[in-house]
C-alpha positions as CSV (number, residue, x, y, z in Angstrom):
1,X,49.0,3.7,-23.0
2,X,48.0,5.9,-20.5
3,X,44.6,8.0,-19.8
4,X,44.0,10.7,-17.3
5,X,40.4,11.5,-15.9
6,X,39.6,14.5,-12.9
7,X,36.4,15.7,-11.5
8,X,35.5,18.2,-9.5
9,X,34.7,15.8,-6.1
10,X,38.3,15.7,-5.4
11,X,39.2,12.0,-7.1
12,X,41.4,11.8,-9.7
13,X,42.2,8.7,-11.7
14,X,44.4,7.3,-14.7
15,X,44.0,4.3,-17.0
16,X,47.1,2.8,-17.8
17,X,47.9,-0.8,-19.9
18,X,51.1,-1.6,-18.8
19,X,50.9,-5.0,-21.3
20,X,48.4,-6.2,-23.8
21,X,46.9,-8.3,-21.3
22,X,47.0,-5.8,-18.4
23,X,44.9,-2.5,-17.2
24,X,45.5,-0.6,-14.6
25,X,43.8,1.9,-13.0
26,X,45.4,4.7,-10.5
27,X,43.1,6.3,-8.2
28,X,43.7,9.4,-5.7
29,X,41.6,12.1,-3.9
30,X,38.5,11.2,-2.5
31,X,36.3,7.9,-3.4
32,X,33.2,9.2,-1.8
33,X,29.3,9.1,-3.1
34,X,29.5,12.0,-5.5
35,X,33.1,11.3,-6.8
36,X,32.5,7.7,-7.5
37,X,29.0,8.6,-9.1
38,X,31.2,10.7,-11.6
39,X,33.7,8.5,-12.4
40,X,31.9,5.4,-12.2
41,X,31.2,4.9,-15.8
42,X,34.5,5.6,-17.2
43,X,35.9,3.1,-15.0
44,X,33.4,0.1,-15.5
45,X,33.3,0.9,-19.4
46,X,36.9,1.3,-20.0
47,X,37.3,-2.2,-17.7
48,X,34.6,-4.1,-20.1
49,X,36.2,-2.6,-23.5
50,X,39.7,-3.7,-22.7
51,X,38.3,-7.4,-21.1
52,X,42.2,-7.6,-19.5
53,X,43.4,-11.0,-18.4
54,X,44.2,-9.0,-15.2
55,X,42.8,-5.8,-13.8
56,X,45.3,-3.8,-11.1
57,X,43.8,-1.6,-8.9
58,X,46.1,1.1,-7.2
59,X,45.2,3.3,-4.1
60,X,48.1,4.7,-2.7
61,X,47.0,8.3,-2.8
62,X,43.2,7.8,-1.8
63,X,43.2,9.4,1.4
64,X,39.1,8.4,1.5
65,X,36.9,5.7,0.8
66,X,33.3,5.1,2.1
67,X,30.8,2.4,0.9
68,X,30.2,4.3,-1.9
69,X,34.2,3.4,-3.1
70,X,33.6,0.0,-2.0
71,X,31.1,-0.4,-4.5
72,X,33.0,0.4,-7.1
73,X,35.7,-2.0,-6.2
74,X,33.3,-4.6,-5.9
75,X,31.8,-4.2,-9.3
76,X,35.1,-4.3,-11.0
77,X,36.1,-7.4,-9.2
78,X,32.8,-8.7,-10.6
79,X,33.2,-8.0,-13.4
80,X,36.9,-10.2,-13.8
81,X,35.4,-12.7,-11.7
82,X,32.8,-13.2,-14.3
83,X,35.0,-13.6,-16.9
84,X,37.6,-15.6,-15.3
85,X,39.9,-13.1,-14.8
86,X,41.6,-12.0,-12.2
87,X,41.7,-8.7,-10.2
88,X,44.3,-7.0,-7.8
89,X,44.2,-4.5,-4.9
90,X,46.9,-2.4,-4.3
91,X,48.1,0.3,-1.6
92,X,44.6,0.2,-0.4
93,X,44.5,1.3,3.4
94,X,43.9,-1.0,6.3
95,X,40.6,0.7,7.4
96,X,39.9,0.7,4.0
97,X,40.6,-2.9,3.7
98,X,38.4,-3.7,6.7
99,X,35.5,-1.8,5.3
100,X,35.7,-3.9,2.0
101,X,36.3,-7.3,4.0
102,X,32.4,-6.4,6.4
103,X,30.6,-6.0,3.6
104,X,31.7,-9.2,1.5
105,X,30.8,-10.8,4.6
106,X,27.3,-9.7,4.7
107,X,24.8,-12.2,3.5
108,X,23.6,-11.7,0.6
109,X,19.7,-12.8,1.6
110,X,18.2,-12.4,-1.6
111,X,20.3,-14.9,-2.9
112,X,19.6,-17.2,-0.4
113,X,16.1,-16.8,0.1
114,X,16.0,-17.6,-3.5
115,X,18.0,-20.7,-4.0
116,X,16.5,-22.4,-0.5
117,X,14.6,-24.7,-1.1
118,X,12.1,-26.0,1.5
119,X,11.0,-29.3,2.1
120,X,6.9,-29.5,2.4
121,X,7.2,-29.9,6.2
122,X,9.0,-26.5,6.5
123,X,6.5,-24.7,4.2
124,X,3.6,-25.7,6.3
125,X,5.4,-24.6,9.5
126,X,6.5,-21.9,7.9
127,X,2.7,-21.0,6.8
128,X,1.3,-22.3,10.1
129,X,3.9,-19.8,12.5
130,X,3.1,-16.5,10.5
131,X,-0.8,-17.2,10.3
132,X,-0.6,-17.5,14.3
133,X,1.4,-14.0,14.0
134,X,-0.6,-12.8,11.6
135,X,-3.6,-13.5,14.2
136,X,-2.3,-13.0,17.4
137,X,-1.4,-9.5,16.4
138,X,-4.7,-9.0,14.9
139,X,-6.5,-10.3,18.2
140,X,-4.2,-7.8,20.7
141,X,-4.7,-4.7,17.7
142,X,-9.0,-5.9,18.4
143,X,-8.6,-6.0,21.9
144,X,-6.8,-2.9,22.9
145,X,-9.3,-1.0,20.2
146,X,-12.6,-2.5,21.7
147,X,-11.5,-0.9,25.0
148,X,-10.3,2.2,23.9
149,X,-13.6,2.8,22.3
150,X,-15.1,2.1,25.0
151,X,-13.4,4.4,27.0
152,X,-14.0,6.9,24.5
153,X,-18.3,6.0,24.9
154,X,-17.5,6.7,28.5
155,X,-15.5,9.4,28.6
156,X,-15.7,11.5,25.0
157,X,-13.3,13.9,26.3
158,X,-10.4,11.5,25.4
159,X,-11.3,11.8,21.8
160,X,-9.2,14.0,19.7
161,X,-12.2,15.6,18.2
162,X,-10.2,18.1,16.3
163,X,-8.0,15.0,14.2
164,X,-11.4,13.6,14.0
165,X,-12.9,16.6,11.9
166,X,-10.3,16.5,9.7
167,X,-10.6,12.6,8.8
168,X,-14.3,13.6,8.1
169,X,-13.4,16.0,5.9
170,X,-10.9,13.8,4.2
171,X,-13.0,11.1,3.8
172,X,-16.5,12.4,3.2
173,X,-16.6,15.6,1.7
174,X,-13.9,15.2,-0.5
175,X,-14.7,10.9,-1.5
176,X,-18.4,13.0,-2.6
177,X,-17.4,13.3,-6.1
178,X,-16.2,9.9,-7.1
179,X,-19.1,8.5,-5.5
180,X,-21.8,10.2,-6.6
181,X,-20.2,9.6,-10.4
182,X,-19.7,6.0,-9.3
183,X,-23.8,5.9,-8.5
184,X,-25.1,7.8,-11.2
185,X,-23.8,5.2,-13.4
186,X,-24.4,1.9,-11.9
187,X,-27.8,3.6,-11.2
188,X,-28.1,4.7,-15.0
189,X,-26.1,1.2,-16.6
190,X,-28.3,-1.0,-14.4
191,X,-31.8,0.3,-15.6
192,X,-30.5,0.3,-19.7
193,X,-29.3,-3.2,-19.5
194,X,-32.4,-4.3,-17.7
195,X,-35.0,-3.1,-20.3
196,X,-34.3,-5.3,-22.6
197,X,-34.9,-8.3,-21.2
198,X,-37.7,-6.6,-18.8
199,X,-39.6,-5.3,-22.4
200,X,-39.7,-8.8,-23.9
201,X,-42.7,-9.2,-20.7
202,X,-44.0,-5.8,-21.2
203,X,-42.3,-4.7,-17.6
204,X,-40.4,-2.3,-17.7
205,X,-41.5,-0.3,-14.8
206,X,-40.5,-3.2,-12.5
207,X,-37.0,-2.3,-13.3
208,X,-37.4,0.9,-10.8
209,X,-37.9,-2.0,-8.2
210,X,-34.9,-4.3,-9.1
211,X,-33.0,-1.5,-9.0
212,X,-34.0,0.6,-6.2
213,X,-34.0,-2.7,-3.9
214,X,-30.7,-3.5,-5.1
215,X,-29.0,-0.2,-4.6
216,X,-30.4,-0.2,-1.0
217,X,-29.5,-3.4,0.2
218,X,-26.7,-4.3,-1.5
219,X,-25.1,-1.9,-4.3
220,X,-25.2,0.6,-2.2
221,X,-23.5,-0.4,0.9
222,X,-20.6,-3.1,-1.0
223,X,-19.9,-0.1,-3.4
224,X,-19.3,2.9,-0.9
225,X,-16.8,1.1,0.9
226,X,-14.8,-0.7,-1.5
227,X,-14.4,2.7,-2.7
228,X,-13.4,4.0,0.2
229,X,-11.3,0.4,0.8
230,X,-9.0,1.9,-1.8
231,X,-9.2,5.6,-1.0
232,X,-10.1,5.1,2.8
233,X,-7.9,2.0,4.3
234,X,-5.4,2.7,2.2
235,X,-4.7,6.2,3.2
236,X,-5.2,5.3,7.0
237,X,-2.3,2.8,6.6
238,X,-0.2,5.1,4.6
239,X,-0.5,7.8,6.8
240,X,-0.1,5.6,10.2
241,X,3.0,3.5,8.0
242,X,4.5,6.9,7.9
243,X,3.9,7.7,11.4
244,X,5.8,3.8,12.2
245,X,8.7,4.4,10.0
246,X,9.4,8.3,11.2
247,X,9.2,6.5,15.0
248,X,6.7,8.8,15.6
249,X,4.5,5.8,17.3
250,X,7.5,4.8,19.3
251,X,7.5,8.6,20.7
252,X,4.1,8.4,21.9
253,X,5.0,5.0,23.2
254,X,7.9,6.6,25.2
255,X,5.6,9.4,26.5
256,X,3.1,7.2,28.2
257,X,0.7,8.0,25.2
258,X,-1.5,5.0,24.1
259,X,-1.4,5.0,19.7
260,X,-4.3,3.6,19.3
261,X,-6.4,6.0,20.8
262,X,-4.5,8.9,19.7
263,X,-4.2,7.6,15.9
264,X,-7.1,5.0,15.3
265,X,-10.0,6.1,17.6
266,X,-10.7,8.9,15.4
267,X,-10.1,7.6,12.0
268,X,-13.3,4.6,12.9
269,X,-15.0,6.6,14.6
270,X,-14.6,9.2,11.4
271,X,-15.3,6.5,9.2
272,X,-18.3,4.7,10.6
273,X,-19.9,7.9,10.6
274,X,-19.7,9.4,6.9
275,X,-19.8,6.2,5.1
276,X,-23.4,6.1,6.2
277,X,-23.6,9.4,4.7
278,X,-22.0,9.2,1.7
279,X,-23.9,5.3,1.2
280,X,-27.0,7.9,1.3
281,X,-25.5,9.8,-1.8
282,X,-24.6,6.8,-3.7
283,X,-28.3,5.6,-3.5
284,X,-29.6,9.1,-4.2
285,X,-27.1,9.7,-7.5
286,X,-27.7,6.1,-8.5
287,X,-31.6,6.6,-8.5
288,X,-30.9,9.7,-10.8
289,X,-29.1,7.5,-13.2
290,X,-32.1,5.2,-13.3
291,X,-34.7,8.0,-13.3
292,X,-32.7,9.7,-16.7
293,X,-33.0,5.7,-18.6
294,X,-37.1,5.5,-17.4
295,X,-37.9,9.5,-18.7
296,X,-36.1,8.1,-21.9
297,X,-38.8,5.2,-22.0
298,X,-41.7,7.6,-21.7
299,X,-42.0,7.0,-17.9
300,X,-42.9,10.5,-16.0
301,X,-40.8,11.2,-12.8
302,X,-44.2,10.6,-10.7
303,X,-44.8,7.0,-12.4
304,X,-40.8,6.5,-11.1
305,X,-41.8,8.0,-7.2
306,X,-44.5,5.8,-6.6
307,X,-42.8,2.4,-8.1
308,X,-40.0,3.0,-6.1
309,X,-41.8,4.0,-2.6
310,X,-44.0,0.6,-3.2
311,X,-40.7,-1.4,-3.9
312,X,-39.0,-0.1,-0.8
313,X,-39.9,-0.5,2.5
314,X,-38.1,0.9,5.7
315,X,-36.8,-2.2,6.6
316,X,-34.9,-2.3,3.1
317,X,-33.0,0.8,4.5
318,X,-32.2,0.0,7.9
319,X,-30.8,-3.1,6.5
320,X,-28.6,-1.3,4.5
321,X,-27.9,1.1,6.6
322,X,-26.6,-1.3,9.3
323,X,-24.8,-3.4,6.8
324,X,-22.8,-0.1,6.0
325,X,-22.3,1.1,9.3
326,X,-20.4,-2.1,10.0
327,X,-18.3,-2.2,6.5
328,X,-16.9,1.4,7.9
329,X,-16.0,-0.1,11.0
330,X,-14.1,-2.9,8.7
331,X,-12.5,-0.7,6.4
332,X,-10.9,1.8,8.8
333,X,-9.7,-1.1,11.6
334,X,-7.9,-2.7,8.8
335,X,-6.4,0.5,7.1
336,X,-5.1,1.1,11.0
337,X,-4.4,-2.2,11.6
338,X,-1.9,-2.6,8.8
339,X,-0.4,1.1,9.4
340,X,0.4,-0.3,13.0
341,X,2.2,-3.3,11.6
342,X,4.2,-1.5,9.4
343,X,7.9,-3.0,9.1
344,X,11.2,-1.0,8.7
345,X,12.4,-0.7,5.0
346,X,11.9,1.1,1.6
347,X,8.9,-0.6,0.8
348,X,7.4,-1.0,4.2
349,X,5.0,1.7,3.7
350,X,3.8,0.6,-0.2
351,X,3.2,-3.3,0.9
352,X,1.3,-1.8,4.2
353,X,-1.0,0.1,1.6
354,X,-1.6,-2.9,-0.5
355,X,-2.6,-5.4,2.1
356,X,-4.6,-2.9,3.6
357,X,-6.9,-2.5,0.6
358,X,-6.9,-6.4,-0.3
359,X,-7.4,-7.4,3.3
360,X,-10.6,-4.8,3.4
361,X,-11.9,-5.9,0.2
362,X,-12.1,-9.7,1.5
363,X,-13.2,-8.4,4.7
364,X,-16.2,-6.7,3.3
365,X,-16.8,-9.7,0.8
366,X,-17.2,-12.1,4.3
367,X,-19.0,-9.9,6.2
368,X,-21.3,-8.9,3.1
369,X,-21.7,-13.1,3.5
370,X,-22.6,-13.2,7.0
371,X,-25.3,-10.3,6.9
372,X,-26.9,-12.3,4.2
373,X,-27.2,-15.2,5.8
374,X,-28.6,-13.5,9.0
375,X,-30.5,-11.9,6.9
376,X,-31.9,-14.9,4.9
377,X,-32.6,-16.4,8.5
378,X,-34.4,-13.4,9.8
379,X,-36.5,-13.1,7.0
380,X,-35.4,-9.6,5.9
């Protein structure tokens, strides 16, 4: 039995059963990417229908093969292997051959990485030898941007003021919307499911202080940047990833140009400078939420104005406005910081995004920490 297959890439191939037992298939023309895409279905289902005890495979008149061939030859030889069956290559060319015998002696490190097993000593080693990676690079990526923004308080000139604009614009006017929905509601959910409980004392007007004070000193600030941890960071590292992978870094680099303060220097310096701003909006929108629940009470907007401005005092929104400053600094050095450790590979750029926004968002959780503490102690 005997079947003929063609293409248009130049490959032609027949399937012939030379005994019950047997298949063979005759290639010639060209086994090259689009070729093989064409015909490798035929091939592979035609080899799994028949299950043959042996499979021949006959190249005399392939005058190319690249690794797109030698992937087709591999699957087939799978396949039989599988099964217990055997496979033969025949009148396939030297530098063919050679091609074929490199990659089956690749490492398959997948496979390995999967079936090693290490013993607890190894883990910890392991564990203990990236962390002191892990931190060494973060104390050199620290120390080279502490002094180039120093430099740039010294000399302003250095600072690429028009890449900065555009990371404003980028992050402030066009995060607005998202946060001012984002405040309107935690403004306008925190005030209904307040009353409740706050009528059962007949106090409902103190719910304007619980939350004014806590959109000030602590809504405010944590929910601005872990909004911009996922909008911000992760678009620094993308972008920056990008930059890594196209060797665009490794061109400044080579041209005496230092990537840090051509790439990161404006982004913080961007980013500590609206988040302060758009912190402002948050707490203005969420107040709004809280005013439209307290008119729905039979509270007047004045009644709302004077609660408030007796709840808050100016130390309340210095507080919160340091606290914020500093989270922008956080968010954009780690959204840089994993850009500039991007690796090499398909996903490099992805896995650089995700452990930008998970590393700001436990960032911001341990520095929230530490300002209430020093706040606690300072009596603020």
């Amino acid at each position: 039995m005997t079947k003929h297959g063609a293409n248009k890439s130049n490959i032609n191939f027949r399937i012939e059963q030379p005994a019950a037992s047997t298949l063979k298939i005759v290639f010639s023309g060209r086994l090259d990417v689009d070729s093989v895409a064409e015909l490798w279905s035929s091939c592979v289902t035609a080899t799994i229908q028949s299950g043959p005890q042996s499979l021949i495979l006959d190249f005399k008149d392939v005058d190319y093969c690249d690794g797109a061939g030698i992937a087709l030859i591999q699957i087939l030889q799978k396949q039989q292997t599988t099964h217990n069956h055997s496979c033969e290559i025949n009148n396939l060319k030297p530098s063919f051959v050679s091609l074929l015998e490199y990659i089956e002696q690749q490492p398959d490190k997948a496979e390995q990485k999967s079936f090693y097993l290490e013993n607890i000593p190894e883990h910890v080693g392991r564990i203990t030898v990236d962390f002191l990676k892990i931190f060494y690079e973060n104390i050199v990526f620290l120390g080279s941007l502490s002094y180039q923004l120093f430099l740039a308080l010294l000399k302003p000139k250095r600072v690429r003021w028009r890449d900065f604009l555009r990371v404003v614009e980028e992050t402030g006017p066009q995060a607005l919307p998202i946060i001012a929905l984002i405040g309107f509601l935690m403004g306008l959910i925190s005030t209904f499911q307040a009353a409740p409980s706050f009528k059962q004392f007949g106090a409902q007007i103190f719910m304007v202080n619980l939350v004014g004070l806590g959109l000030v000193r602590e809504i405010g600030p944590l929910l601005t940047t872990v909004l911009l941890a996922g909008r911000t960071a992760s678009s620094f590292a993308a972008e920056i990833g990008t930059m890594k992978i196209n060797q665009e870094i490794d061109v400044l680099k080579t041209m005496g140009l230092d990537p840090i303060r051509f790439l990161v220097v404006p982004r913080i310096l961007a980013a500590m400078i609206v988040t302060p701003m758009l912190e402002a909006f948050f707490i203005i929108f969420g107040l709004l939420g809280s005013l439209v629940v307290m008119l729905s009470l039979g509270y007047t907007t004045d009644t709302f104005v004077h609660q408030l401005h007796q709840a808050i005092s100016p130390k309340d929104y210095i507080g919160g406005l340091v606290k914020v400053f500093v989270f922008g600094l956080v968010i954009a050095s780690v959204g840089c910081l994993h850009g500039i450790k991007t690796r090499f590979g398909a996903q490099a750029v992805g896995h650089s995004t995700t452990q930008a926004v998970v590393s700001s968002l436990i960032m911001l959780v341990f520095v929230d920490g530490i300002f209430a503490l020093i706040y606690y102690v300072l009596g603020i």
